[in-house]
MIMARVEX-393367 format. One line per field, with one value per residue (C-alpha): residue number from 1; x, y, z. Coordinates in steps of 0.25 Angstrom, whole numbers, always signed. Example, Ala and Ser with C-alpha at 12.3 -4.5 7.8 and 13.67 -1.06 7.14 Angstrom:
2
n: [1;2]
X: [+49;+55]
Y: [-18;-4]
Z: [+31;+29]
// end
This chain:
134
n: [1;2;3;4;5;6;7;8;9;10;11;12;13;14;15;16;17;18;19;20;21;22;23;24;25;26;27;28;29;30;31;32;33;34;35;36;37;38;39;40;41;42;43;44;45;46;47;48;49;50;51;52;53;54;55;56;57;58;59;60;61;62;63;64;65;66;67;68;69;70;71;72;73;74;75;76;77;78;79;80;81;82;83;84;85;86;87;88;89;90;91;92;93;94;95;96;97;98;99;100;101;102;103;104;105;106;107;108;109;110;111;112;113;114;115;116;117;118;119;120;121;122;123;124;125;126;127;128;129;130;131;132;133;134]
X: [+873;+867;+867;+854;+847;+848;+839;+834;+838;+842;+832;+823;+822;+812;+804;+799;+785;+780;+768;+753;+744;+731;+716;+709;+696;+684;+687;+700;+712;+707;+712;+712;+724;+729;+725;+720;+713;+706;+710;+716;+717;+710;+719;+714;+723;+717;+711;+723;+735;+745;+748;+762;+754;+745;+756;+761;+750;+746;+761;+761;+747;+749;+747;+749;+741;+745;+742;+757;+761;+765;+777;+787;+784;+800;+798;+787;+797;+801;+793;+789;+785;+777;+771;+766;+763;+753;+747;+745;+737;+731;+725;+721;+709;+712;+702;+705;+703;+689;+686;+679;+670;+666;+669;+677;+691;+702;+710;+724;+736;+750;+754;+756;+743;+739;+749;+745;+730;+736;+728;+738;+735;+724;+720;+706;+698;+686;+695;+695;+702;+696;+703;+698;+690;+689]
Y: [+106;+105;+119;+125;+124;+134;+147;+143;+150;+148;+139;+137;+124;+118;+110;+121;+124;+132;+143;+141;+151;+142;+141;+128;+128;+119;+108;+99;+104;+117;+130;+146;+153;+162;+160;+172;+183;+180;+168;+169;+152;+140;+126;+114;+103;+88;+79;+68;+77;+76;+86;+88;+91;+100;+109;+109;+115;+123;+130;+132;+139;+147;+162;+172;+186;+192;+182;+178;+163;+159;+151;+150;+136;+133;+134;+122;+112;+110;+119;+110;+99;+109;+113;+100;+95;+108;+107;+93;+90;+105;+116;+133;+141;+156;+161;+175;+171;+167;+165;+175;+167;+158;+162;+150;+150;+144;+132;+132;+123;+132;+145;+148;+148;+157;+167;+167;+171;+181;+176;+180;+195;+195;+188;+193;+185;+195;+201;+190;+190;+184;+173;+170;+158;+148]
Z: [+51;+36;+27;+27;+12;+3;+5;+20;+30;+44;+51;+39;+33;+19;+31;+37;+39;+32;+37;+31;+33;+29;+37;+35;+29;+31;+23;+26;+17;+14;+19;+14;+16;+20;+36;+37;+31;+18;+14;-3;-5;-1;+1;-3;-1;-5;+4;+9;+6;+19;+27;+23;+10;+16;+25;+11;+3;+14;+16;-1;-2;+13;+12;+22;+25;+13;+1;+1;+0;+14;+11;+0;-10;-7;+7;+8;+0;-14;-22;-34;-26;-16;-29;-33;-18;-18;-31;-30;-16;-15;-23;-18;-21;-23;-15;-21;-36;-42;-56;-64;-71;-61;-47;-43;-36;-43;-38;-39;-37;-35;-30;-44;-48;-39;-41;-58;-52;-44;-33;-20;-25;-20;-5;-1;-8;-9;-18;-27;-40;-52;-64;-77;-77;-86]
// end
């Protein structure tokens, strides 16, 4: 038998599925997340991506009950190539941030970017927080 990899444990390998707590919405390749309650992002992922792409995509942006990020980056691959895989063929909107000058919701392309907006402090968008427009 092969050592496991570094940092796995028992019966735990990089293939494994990942969880996604996504809803589709109306229109193909988008959904809101998290599943239930209100949702705090919409997924768009672009029209002709795989579906290795999109299980992808959907695993990075997933969000459980609490506004937490579902899965680690690590655990869905190689985390710059996840990164750019992501950012690449799909895109979020906060459904919790709206600018203040003009009402609209900002799109963005990272986890990163979300975390500088603080958006994942806040998860009821009716509680919406507001950033500087432009």
């Amino acid at each position: 038998m092969g050592k496991r990899k570094k940092g796995l444990s028992k019966g735990q390998s990089r293939g494994a599925r990942v969880g996604i707590n996504v809803a589709p919405v109306g229109a193909e390749g988008e959904f809101l997340t998290p599943a239930e309650g209100a949702p705090v992002l919409r997924i768009v992922v672009e029209p002709g991506a795989s579906s290795a792409v999109q299980e992808l995509a959907l695993g990075y942006w997933s969000l459980d009950a609490e506004g937490q990020w579902t899965n680690r980056v690590s655990a869905l691959g190689d985390a710059a190539r996840t990164a750019e895989t992501v950012r690449d063929h799909t895109h979020a909107v906060a459904l919790t941030l709206a600018c203040a000058g003009c009402g609209e919701l900002p799109d963005v392309r990272s986890r990163s970017e979300l975390d500088a907006q603080g958006v994942l402090a806040t998860t009821a968008p009716s509680a919406r927080n507001a950033f500087p427009g432009e």
